[in-house]
N, C-alpha and C positions, 0 to 999 in steps of 0.2 A: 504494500500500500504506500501513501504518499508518509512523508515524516519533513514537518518542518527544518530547515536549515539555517538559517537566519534572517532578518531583519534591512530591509531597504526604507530610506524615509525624500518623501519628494516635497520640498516647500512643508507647509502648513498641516499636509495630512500625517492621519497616524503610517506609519511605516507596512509598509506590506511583507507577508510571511515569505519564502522560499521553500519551497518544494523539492526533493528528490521523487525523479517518476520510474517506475517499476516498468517492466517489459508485461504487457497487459494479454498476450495472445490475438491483441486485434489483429488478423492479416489482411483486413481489407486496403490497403494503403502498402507505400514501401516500405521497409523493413525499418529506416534509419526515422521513419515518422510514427510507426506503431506505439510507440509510450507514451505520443500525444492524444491516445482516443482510446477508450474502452466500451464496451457494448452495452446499453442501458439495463438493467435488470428488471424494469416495471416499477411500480407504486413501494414496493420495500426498500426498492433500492432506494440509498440518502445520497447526495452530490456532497464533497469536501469542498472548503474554501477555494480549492485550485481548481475547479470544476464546472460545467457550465450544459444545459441538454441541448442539443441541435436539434431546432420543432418539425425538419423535415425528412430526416432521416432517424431522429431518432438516437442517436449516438452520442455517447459524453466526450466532448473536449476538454481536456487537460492541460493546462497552463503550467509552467516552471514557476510562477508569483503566485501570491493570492488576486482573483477576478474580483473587480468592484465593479459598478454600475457604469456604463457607458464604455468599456473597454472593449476592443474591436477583436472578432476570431474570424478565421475561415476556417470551414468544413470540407476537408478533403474529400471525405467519400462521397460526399452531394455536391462539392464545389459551389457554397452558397457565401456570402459575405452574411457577416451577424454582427450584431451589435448587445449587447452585454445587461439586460434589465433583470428585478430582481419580482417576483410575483409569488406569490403564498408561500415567502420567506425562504423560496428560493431560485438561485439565478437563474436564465434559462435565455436563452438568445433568441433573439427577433431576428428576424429575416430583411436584410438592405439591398439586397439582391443579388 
């Protein structure tokens, strides 16, 4: 799983966590981007700080920082632009196109 590593601080806000990412078995992607995405689990699965669901695929993307509101991911396996909101206390990405 992920395990904090330390501490990054920008301006004003509180500092964000560091992540180390695990080889997750995803193989939909190339080899050297697999420990960016893991495969959703459904409603028990819980998303960590580093983490975020892609609404159209389906799939968690995994960040090396902690994800806040407004930060930008692409989705490999659907090749969609997203944008980082946070909805029933947890993150989940919109669709930018």
């Amino acid at each position: 799983m992920t395990a904090p590593l330390e501490t990054e601080t920008h301006g004003e806000e509180k500092p964000r966590q560091r992540f180390t990412l695990d080889e997750t078995g995803f193989d939909e992607v190339p080899p050297q981007y697999r420990r960016f995405y893991r495969k959703w689990g459904g409603p028990p699965d819980k998303l960590s700080a580093n983490e975020a669901l892609c609404p159209v695929c389906k799939v968690v993307i995994r960040s090396m920082q902690e994800l806040r509101e407004g930060d930008r991911l692409y989705c490999m396996p659907c090749m969609s632009r997203l944008v980082v909101v946070r909805e029933d206390g947890m993150l989940l990405a919109k669709v930018v196109y």
